[in-house]
GUNU-961129 format. One record per residue (C-alpha): residue in one letter; chain; x, y, z; residue number from 1. Coordinates in nm, 4 decimals. Each point is the difference from the previous one (the first is absolute). Layout:
{rec 'a','A',{X,Y,Z},NUM}
...
END
This chain:
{rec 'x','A',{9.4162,13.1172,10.4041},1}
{rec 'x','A',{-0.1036,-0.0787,-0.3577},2}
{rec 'x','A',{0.0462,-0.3101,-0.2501},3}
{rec 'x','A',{0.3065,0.0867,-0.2552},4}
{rec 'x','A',{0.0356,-0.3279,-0.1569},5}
{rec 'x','A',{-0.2241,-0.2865,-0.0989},6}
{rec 'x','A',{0.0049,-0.3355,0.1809},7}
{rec 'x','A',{0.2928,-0.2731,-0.2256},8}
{rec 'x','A',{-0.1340,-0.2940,-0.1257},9}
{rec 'x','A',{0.0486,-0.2663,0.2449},10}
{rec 'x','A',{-0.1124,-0.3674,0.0094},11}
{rec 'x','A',{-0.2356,-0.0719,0.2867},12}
{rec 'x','A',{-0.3015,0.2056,0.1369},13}
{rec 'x','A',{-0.0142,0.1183,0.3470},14}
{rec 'x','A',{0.3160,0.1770,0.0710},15}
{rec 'x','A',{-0.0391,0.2923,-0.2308},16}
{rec 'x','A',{0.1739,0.3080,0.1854},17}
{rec 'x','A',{-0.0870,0.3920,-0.2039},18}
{rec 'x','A',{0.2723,0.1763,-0.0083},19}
{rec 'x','A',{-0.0070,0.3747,0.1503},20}
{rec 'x','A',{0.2053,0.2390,-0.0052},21}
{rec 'x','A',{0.0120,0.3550,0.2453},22}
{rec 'x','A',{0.2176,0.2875,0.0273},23}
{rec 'x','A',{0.1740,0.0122,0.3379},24}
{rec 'x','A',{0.3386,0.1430,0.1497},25}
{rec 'x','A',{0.0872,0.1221,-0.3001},26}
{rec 'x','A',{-0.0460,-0.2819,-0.2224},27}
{rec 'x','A',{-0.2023,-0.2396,-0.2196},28}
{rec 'x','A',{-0.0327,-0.3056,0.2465},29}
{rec 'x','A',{-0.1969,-0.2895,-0.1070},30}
{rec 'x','A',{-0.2778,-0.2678,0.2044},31}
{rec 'x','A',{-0.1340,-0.3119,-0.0734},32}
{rec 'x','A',{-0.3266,-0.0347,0.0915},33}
{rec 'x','A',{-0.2253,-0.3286,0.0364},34}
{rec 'x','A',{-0.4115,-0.0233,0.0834},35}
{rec 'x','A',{-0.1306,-0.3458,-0.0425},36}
{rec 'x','A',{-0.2743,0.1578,0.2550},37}
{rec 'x','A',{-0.1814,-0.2295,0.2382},38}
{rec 'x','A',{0.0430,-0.3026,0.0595},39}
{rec 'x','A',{0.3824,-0.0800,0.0212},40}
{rec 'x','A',{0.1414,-0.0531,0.3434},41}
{rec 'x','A',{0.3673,0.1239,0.0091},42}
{rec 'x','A',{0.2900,-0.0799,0.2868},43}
{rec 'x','A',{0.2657,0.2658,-0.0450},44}
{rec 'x','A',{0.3434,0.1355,0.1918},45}
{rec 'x','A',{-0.1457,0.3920,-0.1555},46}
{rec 'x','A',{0.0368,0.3045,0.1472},47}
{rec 'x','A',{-0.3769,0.0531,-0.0730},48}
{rec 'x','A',{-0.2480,-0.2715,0.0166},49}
{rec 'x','A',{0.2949,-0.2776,0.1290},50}
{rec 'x','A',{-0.1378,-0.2725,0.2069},51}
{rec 'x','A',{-0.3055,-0.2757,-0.1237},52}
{rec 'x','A',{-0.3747,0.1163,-0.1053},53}
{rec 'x','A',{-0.1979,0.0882,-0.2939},54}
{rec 'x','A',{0.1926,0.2709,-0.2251},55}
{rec 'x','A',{-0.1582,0.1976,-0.2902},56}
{rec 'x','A',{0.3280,0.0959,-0.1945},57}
{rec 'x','A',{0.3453,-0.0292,0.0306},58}
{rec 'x','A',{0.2120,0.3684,-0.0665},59}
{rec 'x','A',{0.4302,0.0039,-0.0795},60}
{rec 'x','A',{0.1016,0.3405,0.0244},61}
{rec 'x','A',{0.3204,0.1100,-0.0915},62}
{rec 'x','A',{0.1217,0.3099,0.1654},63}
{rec 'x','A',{0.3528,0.1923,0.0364},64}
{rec 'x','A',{0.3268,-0.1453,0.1206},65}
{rec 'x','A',{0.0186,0.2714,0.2526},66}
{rec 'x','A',{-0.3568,-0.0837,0.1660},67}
{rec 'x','A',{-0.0334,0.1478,0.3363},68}
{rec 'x','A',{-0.3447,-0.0012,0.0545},69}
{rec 'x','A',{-0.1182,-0.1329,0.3201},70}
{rec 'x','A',{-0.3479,-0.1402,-0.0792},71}
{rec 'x','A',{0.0491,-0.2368,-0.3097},72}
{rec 'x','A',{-0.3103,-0.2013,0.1371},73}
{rec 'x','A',{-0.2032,0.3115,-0.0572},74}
{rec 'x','A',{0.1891,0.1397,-0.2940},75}
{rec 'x','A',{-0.1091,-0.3115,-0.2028},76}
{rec 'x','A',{-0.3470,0.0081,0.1119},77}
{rec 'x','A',{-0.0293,0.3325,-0.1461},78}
{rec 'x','A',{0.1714,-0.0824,-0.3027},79}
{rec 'x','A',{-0.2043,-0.2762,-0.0579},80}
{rec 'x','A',{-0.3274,0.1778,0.0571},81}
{rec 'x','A',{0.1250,0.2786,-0.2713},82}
{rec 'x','A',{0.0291,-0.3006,-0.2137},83}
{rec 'x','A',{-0.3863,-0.1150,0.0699},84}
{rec 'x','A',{0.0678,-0.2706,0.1987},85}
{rec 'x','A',{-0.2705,-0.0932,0.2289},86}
{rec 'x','A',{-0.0309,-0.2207,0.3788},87}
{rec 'x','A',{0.2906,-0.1218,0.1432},88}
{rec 'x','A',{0.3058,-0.0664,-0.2021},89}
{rec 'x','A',{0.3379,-0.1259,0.0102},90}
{rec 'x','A',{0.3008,0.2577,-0.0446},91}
{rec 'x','A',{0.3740,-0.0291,-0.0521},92}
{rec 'x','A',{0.2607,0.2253,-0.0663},93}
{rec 'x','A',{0.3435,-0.0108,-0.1967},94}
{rec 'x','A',{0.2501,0.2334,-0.1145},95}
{rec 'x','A',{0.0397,-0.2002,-0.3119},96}
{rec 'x','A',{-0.2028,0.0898,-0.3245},97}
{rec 'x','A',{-0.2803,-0.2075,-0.0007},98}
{rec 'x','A',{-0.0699,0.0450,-0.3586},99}
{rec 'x','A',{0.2337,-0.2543,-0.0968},100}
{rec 'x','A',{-0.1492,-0.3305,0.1997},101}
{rec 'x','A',{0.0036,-0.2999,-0.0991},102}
{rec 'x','A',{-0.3243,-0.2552,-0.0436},103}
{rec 'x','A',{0.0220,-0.3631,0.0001},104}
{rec 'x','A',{-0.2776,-0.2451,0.0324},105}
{rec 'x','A',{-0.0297,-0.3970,0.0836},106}
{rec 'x','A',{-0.2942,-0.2082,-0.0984},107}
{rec 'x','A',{-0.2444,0.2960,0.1934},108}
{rec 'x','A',{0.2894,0.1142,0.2195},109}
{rec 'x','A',{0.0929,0.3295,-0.0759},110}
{rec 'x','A',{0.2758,0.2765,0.1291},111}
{rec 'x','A',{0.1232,0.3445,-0.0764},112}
{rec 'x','A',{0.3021,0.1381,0.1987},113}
{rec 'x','A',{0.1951,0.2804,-0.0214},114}
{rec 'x','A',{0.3836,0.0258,0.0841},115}
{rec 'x','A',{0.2690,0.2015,0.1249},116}
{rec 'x','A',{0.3145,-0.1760,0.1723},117}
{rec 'x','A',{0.1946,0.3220,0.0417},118}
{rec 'x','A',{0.0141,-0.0529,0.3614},119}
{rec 'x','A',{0.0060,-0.4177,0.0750},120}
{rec 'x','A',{0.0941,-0.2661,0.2277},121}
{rec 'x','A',{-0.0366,-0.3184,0.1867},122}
{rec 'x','A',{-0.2631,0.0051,0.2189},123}
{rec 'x','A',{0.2410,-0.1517,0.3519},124}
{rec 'x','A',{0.2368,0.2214,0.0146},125}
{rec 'x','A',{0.1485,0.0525,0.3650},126}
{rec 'x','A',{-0.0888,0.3793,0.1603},127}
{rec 'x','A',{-0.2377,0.1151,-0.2056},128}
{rec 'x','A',{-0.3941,0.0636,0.0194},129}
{rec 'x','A',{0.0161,0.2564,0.3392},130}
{rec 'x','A',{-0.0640,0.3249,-0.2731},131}
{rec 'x','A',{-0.1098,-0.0021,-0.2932},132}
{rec 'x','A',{0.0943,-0.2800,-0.1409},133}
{rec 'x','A',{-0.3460,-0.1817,-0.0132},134}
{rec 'x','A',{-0.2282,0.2966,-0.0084},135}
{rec 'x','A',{-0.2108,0.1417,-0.2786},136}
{rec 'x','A',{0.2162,0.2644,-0.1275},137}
{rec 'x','A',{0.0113,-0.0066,-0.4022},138}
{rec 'x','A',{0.3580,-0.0970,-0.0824},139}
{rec 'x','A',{0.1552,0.0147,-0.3920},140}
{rec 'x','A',{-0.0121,-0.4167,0.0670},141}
{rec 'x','A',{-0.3225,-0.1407,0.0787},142}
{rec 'x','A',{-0.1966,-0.3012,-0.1850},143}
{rec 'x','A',{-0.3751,0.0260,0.0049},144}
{rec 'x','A',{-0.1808,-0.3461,-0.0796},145}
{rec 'x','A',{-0.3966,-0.0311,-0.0910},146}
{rec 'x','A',{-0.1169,-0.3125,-0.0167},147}
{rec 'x','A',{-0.3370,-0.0842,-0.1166},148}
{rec 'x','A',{-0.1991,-0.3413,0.0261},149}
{rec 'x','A',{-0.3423,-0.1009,-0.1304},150}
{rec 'x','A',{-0.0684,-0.2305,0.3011},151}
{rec 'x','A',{-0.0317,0.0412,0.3636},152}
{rec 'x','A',{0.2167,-0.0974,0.2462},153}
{rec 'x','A',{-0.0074,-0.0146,0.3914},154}
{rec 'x','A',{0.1837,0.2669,0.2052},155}
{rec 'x','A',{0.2862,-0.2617,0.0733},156}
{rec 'x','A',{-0.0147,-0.0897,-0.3442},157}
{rec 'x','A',{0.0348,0.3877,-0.1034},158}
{rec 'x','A',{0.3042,-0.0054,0.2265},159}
{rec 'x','A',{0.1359,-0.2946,-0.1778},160}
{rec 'x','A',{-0.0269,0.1962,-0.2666},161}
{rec 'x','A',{0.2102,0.3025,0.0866},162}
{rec 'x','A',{0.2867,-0.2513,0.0922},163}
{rec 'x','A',{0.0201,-0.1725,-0.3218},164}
{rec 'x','A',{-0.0081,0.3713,-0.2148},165}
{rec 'x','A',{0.2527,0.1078,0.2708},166}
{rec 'x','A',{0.1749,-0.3701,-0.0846},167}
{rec 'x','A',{0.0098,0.0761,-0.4126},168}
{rec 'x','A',{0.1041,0.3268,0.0053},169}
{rec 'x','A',{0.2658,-0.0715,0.1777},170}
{rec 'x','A',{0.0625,-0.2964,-0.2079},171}
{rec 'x','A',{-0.0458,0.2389,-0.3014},172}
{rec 'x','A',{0.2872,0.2400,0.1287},173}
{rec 'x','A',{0.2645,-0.2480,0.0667},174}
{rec 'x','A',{-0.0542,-0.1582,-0.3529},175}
{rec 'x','A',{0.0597,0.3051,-0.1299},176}
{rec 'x','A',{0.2854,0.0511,0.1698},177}
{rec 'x','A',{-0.1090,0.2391,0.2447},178}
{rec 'x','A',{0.2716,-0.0512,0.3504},179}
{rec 'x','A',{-0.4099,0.0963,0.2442},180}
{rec 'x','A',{-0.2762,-0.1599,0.1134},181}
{rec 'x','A',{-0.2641,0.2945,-0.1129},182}
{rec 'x','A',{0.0771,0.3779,0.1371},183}
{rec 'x','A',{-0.0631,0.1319,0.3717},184}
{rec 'x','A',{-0.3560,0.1646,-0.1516},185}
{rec 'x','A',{-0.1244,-0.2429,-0.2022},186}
{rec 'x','A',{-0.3799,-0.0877,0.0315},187}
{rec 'x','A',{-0.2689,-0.2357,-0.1282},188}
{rec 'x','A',{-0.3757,-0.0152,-0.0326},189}
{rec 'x','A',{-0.2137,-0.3489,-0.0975},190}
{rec 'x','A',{-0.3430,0.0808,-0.1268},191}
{rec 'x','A',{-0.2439,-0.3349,-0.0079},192}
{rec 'x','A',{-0.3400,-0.0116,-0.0753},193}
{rec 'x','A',{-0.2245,-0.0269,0.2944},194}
{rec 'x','A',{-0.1706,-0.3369,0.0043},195}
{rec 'x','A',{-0.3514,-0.0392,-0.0997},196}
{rec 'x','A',{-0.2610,-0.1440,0.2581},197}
{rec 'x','A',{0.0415,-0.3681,0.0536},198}
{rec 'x','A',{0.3838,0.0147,-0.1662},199}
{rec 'x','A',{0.2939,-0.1636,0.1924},200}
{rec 'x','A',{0.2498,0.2282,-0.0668},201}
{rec 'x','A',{0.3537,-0.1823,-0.0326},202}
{rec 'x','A',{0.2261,-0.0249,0.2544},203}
{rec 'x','A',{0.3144,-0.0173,-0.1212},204}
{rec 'x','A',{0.2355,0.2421,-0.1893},205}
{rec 'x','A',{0.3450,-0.1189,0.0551},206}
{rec 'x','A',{0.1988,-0.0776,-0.3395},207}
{rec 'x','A',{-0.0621,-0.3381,-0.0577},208}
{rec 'x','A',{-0.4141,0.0834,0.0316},209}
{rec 'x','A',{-0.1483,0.0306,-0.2791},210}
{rec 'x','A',{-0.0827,0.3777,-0.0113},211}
{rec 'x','A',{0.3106,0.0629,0.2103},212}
{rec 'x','A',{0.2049,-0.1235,-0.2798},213}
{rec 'x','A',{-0.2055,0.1970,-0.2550},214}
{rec 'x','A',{0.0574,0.2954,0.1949},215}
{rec 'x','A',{0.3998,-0.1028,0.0508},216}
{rec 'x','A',{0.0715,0.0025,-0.3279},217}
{rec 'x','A',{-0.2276,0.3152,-0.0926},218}
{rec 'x','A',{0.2433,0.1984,0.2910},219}
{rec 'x','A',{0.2898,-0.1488,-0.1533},220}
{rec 'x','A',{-0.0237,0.0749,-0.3686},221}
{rec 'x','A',{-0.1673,0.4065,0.1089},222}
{rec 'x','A',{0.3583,0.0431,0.2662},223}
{rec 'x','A',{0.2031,-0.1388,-0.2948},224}
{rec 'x','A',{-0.1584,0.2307,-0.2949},225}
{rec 'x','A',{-0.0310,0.2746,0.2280},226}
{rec 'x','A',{0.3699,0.0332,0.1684},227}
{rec 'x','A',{0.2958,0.0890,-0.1866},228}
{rec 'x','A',{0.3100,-0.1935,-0.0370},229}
{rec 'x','A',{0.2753,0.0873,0.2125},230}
{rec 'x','A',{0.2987,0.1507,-0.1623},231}
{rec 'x','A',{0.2754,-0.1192,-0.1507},232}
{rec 'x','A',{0.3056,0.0859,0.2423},233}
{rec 'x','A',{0.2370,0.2554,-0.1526},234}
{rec 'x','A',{0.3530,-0.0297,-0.0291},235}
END
């Protein structure tokens, strides 16, 4: 997997994803690739790398709409070592071209998400979730959301965190006028900076904290720029 395309100019300066591209099933499919390197503890709902500890980059692959493979844990992992990432790492995956995300930032809150809401829902909906409805299968719809912070937080507060993204996006679709709550494969990663010794990392995240609102509005304005307006109904 090689660089194609320079970096855009963004505002902001810790969230700065390279994009990659690789040839694969046929076809030019794209990656987004983030490595902030030590240092940044990271609570995610990935494939690869999901859970809470210390993360040294952040990988959004995009690969076919007829994905079959059976290992996407390890299928990232290798992707993202072709790409020279090094240590443990965060991975997602997405059927959606990842070379057109979106960036947004909030006084040092900062988010890049890709979109696809070919396949979308609520999230209650009675019957469903036996199969593989919740499972990590790359589906034409599924939202990726990176968040990055330049403080620490606590574990609940990281949490916290993944609520209120969870919260705006959602927020973000039905503004739009989107009739979901998100898609059945939609993940999220929050990347914080570890604290230094003596710092009291903060404790809160929800969306009237202060970082949590940062980071609200960040998630909000990336969903919005990133997902397409439904379409007009035709008569």
């Amino acid at each position: 997997m090689t660089a194609v395309l320079p970096p855009p100019r963004i505002s902001g300066g810790l969230l700065r994803p390279r994009r990659l591209t690789r040839v694969e099933d046929g076809g030019d499919l794209h990656a987004l690739l983030w490595t902030p390197g030590p240092g940044m503890r990271m609570i995610s709902s990935a494939v690869l790398g999901g859970g809470i500890g210390e993360r040294c980059w952040v990988l959004n692959a995009q690969v076919s709409h007829g994905y079959r493979r059976t290992d996407p844990d390890r299928h990232l992992a290798e992707l993202a070592a072709a790409a020279g990432a090094r240590g443990p790492g965060v991975g997602l995956m997405t059927a959606a071209d990842v070379s057109a995300y979106a960036h947004a930032h909030d006084d040092g809150a900062e988010a890049v998400v890709t979109s696809g809401i070919d396949v979308r829902g609520w999230a209650a909906v009675p019957g469903t979730g036996e199969a593989a409805a919740g499972g990590g299968a790359a589906l034409p719809g599924t939202i990726n959301i990176v968040v990055a912070l330049p403080v620490p937080l606590t574990d609940s507060a990281l949490v916290n965190a993944v609520a209120t993204a969870t919260e705006a996006k959602t927020q973000a679709l039905l503004e739009a006028g989107h009739d979901c709550s998100g898609t059945p494969t939609d993940a999220v990663c929050v990347a914080a900076r570890a604290p230094s010794p003596g710092e009291t990392p903060h404790a809160f995240a929800g969306p009237r904290s202060l970082w949590g609102a940062r980071l609200a509005r960040a998630v909000h304005r990336a969903v919005h720029d990133a997902t397409p307006s439904p379409s007009p109904p035709s008569f």
